[in-house]
C-alpha positions in Angstrom: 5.0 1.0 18.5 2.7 0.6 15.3 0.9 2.9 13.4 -2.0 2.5 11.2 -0.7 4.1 7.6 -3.0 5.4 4.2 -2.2 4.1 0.9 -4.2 3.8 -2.3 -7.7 3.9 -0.8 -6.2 1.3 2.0 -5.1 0.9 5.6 -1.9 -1.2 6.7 -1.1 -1.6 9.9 3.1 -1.2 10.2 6.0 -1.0 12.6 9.4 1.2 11.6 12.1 -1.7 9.4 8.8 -3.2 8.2 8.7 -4.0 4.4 4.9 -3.9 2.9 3.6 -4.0 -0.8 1.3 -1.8 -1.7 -0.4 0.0 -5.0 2.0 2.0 -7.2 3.4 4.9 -5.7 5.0 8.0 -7.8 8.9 8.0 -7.5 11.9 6.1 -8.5 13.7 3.1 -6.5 15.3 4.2 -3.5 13.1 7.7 -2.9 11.9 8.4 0.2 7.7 9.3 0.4 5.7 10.0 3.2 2.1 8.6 3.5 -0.6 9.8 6.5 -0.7 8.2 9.4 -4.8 7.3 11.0 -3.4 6.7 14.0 -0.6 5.1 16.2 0.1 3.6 19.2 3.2 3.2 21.8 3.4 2.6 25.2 1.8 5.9 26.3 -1.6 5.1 24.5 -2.7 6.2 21.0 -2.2 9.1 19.1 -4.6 10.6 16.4 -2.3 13.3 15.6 -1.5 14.6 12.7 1.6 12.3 11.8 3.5 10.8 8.6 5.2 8.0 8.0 8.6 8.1 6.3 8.9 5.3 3.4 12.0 4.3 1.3 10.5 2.6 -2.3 12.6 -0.8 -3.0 11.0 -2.0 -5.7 8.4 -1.7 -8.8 6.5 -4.9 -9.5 3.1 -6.1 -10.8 0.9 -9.0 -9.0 -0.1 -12.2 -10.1 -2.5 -12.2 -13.2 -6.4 -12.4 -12.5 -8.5 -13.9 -14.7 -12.0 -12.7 -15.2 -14.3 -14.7 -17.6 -17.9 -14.1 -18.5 -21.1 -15.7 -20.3 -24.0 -15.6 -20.9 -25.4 -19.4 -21.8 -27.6 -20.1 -25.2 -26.4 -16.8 -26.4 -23.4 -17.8 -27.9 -21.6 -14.9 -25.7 -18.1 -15.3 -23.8 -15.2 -13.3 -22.8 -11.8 -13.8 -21.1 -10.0 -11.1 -20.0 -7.0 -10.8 -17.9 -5.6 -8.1 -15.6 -1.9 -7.3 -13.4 -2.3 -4.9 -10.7 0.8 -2.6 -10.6 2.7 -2.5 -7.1 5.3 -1.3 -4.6 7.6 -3.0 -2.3 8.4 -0.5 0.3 10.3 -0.1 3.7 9.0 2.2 6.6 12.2 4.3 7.9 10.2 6.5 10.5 6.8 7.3 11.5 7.2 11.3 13.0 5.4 14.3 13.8 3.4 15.4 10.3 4.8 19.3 11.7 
């Protein structure tokens, strides 16, 4: 079984015991959160239901640094600067009836 879960403007597509990173959630280390479920299947078919999926946070980290650098040439014009999106590692317990 997998089900298709909502996070920060994204879709991930997960199984239960799976660990996922994904953009900063509220809550401390070791909290459990729910996020929507779209959709999920099993061996019945697919379920649009109205479901949630039960996560456990493990960890608050930030990603690798970007650079972004622009110019514009003859005009004497440049600029460098950086940015470290802020994320979490987290584990999916249970997807489950959003009732």
């Amino acid at each position: 079984m997998f089900a298709v879960v909502k996070s920060g403007g994204k879709q991930y597509r997960v199984e239960e015991g799976q660990e996922l990173v994904v953009d900063r959630l509220d809550g401390e280390v070791g909290d459990t959160v729910e996020l929507p479920v779209g959709f999920s299947v099993d061996e019945g078919g697919f379920d649009l239901g109205e479901k949630n999926a039960r996560v456990e946070i493990l960890e608050h980290l930030r990603g690798d640094k970007i650079y972004v650098y622009k110019y514009k040439p003859k005009k004497d014009y440049r600029k460098k600067t950086g940015h470290r999106q802020e994320l979490t590692r987290v584990r999916v317990l249970e997807v489950s009836d959003g009732s």
